[in-house]
DOZA-49329 format. One record per residue (C-alpha): residue number from 0; residue in three letters; y negated, z negated, x negated. Coordinates in nm, 3 decimals. Example, Ala and Ser with C-alpha at 12.3 -4.5 7.8 and 13.67 -1.06 7.14 Angstrom:
n	res	Y	Z	X
0	ala	0.450	-0.780	-1.230
1	ser	0.106	-0.714	-1.367
This chain:
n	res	Y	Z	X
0	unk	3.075	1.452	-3.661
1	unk	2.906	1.152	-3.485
2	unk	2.592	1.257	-3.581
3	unk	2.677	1.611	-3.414
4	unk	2.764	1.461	-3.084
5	unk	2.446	1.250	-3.064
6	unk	2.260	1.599	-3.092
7	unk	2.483	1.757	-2.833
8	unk	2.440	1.486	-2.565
9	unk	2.042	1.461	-2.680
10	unk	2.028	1.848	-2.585
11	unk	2.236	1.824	-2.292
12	unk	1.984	1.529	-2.147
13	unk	1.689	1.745	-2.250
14	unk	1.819	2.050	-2.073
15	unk	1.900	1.803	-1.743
16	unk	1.577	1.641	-1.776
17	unk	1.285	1.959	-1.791
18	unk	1.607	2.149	-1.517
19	unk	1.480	1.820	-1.301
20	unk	1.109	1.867	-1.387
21	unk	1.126	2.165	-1.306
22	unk	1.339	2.248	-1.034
23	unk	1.210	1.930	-0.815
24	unk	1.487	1.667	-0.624
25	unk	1.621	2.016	-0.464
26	unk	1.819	2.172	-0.763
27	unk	2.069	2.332	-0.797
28	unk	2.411	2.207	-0.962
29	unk	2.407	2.249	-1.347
30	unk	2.774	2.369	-1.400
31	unk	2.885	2.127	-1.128
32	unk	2.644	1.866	-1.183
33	unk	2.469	1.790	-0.893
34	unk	2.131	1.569	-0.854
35	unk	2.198	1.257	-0.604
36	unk	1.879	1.142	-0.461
37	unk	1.869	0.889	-0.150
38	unk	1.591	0.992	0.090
39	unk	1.416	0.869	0.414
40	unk	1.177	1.008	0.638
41	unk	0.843	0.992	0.552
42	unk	0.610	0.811	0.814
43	unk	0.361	1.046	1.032
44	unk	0.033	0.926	0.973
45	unk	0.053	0.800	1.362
46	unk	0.311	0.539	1.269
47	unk	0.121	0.478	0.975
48	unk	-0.209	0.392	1.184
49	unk	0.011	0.177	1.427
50	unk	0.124	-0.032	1.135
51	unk	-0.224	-0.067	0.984
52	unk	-0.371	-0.201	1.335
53	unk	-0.108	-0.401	1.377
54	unk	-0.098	-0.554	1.036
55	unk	-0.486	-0.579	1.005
56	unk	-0.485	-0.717	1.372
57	unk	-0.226	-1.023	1.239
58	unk	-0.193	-1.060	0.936
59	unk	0.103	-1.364	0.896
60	unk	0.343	-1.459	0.622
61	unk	0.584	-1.772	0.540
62	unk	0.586	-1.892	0.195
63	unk	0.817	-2.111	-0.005
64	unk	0.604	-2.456	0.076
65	unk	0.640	-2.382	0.423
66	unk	0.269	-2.279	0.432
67	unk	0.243	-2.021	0.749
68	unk	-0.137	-1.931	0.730
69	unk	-0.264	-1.617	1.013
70	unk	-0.558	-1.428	0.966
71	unk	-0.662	-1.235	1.279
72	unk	-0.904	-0.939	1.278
73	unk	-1.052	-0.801	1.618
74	unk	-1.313	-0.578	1.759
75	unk	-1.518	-0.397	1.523
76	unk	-1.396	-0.568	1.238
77	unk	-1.018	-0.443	1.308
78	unk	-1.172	-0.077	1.413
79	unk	-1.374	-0.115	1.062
80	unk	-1.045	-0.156	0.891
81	unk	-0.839	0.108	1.079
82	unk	-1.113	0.361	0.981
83	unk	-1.113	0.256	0.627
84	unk	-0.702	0.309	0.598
85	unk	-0.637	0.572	0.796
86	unk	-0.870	0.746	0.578
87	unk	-0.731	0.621	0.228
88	unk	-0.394	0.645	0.379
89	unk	-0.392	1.086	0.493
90	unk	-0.204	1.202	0.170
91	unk	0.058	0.958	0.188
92	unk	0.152	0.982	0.582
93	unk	0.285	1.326	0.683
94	unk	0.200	1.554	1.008
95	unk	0.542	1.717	0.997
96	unk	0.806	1.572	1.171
97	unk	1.118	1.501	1.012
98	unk	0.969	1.538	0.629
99	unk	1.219	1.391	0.388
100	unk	1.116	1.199	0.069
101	unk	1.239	1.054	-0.191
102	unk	1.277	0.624	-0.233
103	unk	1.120	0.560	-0.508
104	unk	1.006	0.228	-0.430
105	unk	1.293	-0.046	-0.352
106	unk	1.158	-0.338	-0.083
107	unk	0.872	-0.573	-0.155
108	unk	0.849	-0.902	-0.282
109	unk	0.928	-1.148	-0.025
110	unk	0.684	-1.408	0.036
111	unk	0.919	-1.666	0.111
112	unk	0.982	-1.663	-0.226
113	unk	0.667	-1.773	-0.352
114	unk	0.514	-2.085	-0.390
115	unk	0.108	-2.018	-0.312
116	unk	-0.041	-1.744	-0.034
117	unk	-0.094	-1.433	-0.179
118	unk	-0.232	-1.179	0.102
119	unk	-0.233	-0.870	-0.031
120	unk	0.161	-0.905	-0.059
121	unk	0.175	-1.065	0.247
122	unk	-0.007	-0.728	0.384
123	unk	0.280	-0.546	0.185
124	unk	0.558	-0.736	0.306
125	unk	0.443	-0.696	0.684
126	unk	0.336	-0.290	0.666
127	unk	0.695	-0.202	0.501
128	unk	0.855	-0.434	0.790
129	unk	0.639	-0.213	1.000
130	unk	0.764	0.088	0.844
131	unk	1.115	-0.039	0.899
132	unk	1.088	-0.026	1.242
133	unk	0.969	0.314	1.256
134	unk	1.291	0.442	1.054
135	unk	1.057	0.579	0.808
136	unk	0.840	0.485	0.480
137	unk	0.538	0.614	0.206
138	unk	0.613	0.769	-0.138
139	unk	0.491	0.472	-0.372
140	unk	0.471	0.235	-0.073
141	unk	0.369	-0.076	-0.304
142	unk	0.110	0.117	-0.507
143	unk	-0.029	0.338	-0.240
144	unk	-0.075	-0.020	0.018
145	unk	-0.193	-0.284	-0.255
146	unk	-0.478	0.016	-0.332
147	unk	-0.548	0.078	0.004
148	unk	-0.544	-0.339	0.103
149	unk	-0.776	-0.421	-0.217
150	unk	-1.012	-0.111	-0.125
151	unk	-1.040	-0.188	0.259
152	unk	-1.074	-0.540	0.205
153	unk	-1.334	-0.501	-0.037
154	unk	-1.510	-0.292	0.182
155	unk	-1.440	-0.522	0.487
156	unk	-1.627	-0.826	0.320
157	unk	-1.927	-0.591	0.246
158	unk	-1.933	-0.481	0.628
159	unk	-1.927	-0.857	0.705
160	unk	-2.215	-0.977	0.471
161	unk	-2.401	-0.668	0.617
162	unk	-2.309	-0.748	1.013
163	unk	-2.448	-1.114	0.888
164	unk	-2.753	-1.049	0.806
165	unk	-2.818	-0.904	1.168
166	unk	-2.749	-1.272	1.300
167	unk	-3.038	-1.493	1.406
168	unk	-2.845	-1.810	1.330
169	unk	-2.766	-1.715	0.948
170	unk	-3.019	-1.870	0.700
171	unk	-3.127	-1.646	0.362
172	unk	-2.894	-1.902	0.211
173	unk	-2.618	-1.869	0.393
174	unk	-2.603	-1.461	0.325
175	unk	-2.669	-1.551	-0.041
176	unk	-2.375	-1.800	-0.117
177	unk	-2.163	-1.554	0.060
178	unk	-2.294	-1.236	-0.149
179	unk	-2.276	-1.487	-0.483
180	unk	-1.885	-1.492	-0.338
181	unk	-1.883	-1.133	-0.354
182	unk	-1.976	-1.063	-0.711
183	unk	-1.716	-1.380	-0.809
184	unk	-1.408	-1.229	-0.637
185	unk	-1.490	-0.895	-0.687
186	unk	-1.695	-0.911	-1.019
187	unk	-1.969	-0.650	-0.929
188	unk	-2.331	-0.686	-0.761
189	unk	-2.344	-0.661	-0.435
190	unk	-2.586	-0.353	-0.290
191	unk	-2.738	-0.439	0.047
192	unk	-2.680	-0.047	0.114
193	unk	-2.379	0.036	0.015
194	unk	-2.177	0.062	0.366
């Protein structure tokens, strides 16, 4: 008998489960079951861009020691890193207005909480703030910003070491130790022509 029930409720969940699959967060009631899913409006790709300039343009967290660091990004470098996100960003941002999605990703961790820096959560932290504001947020927000925030900033330190080596005042040594920092943090060679 117990074993019989077991089946019946396995069947049932399978039957809910591939009627989800398959029928999306829209479905239909299943003899008066009905699918609850919270939503929010997903950000236009214009409030995404604000976000990212404004974010890449300050980037400030506290953490638990107190420790307040600010790293500022301007001119070319901040248009270098707006370019670089607003293109990594397009199939996460919407051009409809008023486009639903699900949340599927609860808050952020909190830098407050911890005890050393940590910037790419920092960057988290202060683009889902930014999202906040707009009344709106990204499916996947954590995934889809710690990609684009290890891609752009990868890319960002190659555009520096290459806008370096167009500077009188920086020796062969200089752009070295600073490419030897490359291939340490991000454990590939650096290519001169990549950018």
């Amino acid at each position: 008998m117990m074993r019989q029930l077991w089946l019946w409720m396995f069947l049932i969940s399978c039957i809910l489960a591939s009627s989800f699959a398959v029928n999306g967060l829209h479905s239909p009631p299943i003899h008066g079951i009905h699918f609850l899913v919270e939503t929010v409006r997903q950000c236009s790709c214009k409030e995404v861009q604000q976000c990212f300039h404004s974010v890449w343009g300050e980037l400030k967290c506290t953490y638990r020691n107190g420790y307040s660091p600010i790293h500022r990004v301007e001119g070319k470098g901040l248009e270098f890193l707006d370019k670089c996100s607003a293109k990594k960003i397009q199939n996460s941002c919407s051009n409809e207005e008023n486009k639903d999605i699900p949340i599927n990703d609860f808050k952020y961790v909190q830098t407050k909480y911890l005890e050393n820096p940590d910037d790419q959560l920092c960057f988290n932290q202060n683009m889902i703030k930014c999202f906040e504001k707009f009344s709106c947020d990204i499916v996947y927000h954590n995934i889809v910003l710690k990609n684009i925030y290890n891609e752009c900033s990868k890319e960002f330190v190659k555009y520096t070491i290459e806008s370096m080596t167009k500077h009188p005042e920086m020796t062969a040594a200089d752009i070295e130790k600073v490419k030897m920092e490359y291939v340490e943090k991000y454990n590939e060679t650096f290519v001169d022509d990549e950018i």
